[in-house]
ZALO-908342 format. One record per residue (C-alpha): y, x, z; residue in three letters. Coordinates in pm, whole numbers, padded with zeros to 5 digits, always signed. Layout:
BEGIN
YXZALA
...
% end
This chain:
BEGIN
-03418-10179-09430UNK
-03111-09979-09368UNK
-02962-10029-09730UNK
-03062-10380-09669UNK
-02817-10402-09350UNK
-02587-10186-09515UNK
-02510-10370-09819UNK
-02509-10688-09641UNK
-02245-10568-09370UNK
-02024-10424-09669UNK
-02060-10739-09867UNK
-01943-10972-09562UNK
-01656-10755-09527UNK
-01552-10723-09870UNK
-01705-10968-10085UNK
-02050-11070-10242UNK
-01922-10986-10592UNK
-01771-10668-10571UNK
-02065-10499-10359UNK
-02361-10623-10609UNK
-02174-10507-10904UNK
-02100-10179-10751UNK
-02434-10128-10636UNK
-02592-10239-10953UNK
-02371-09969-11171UNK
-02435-09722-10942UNK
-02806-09838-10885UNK
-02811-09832-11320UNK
-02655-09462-11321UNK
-02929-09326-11082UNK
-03202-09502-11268UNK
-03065-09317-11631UNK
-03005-08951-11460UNK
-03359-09017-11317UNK
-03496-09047-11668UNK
-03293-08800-11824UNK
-03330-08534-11534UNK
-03721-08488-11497UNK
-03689-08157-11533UNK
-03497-08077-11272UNK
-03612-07834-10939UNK
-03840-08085-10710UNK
-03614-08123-10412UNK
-03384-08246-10631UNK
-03553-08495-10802UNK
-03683-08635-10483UNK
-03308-08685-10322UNK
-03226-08839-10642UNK
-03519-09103-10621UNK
-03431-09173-10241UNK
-03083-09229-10364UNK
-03184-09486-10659UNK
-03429-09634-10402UNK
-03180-09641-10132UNK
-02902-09854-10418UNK
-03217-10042-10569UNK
-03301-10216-10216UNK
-02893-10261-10181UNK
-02965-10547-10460UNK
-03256-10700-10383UNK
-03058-10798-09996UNK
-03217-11149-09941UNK
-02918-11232-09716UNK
-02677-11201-09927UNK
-02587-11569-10024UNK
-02587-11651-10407UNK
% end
């Protein structure tokens, strides 16, 4: 819910556009260091899937118009 307020704040203040294809690259670049860092130390594997989860919910902002 946060990211959700968040993203939609940021995107009324700087545009629709620029926030959802900012958060969808950075939202892509989590998703391929989650794949390609599985082996990393627990803690840090969990902080990296509250960060993708965290940009993930950024896109899916239902009030963001279209």
């Amino acid at each position: 819910m946060v990211a959700s307020i968040l993203f939609g704040e940021l995107a009324a203040k700087f545009g629709h556009r620029k926030i959802v294809s900012f958060v969808m690259t950075i939202s892509g670049l989590l998703g391929i260091s989650l794949g390609f860092l599985a082996e990393i130390p627990y803690p840090y594997l969990v902080c990296l899937c509250i960060s993708y989860t965290i940009f993930f919910k950024g896109i899916l902002q239902p009030s963001m118009p279209v």
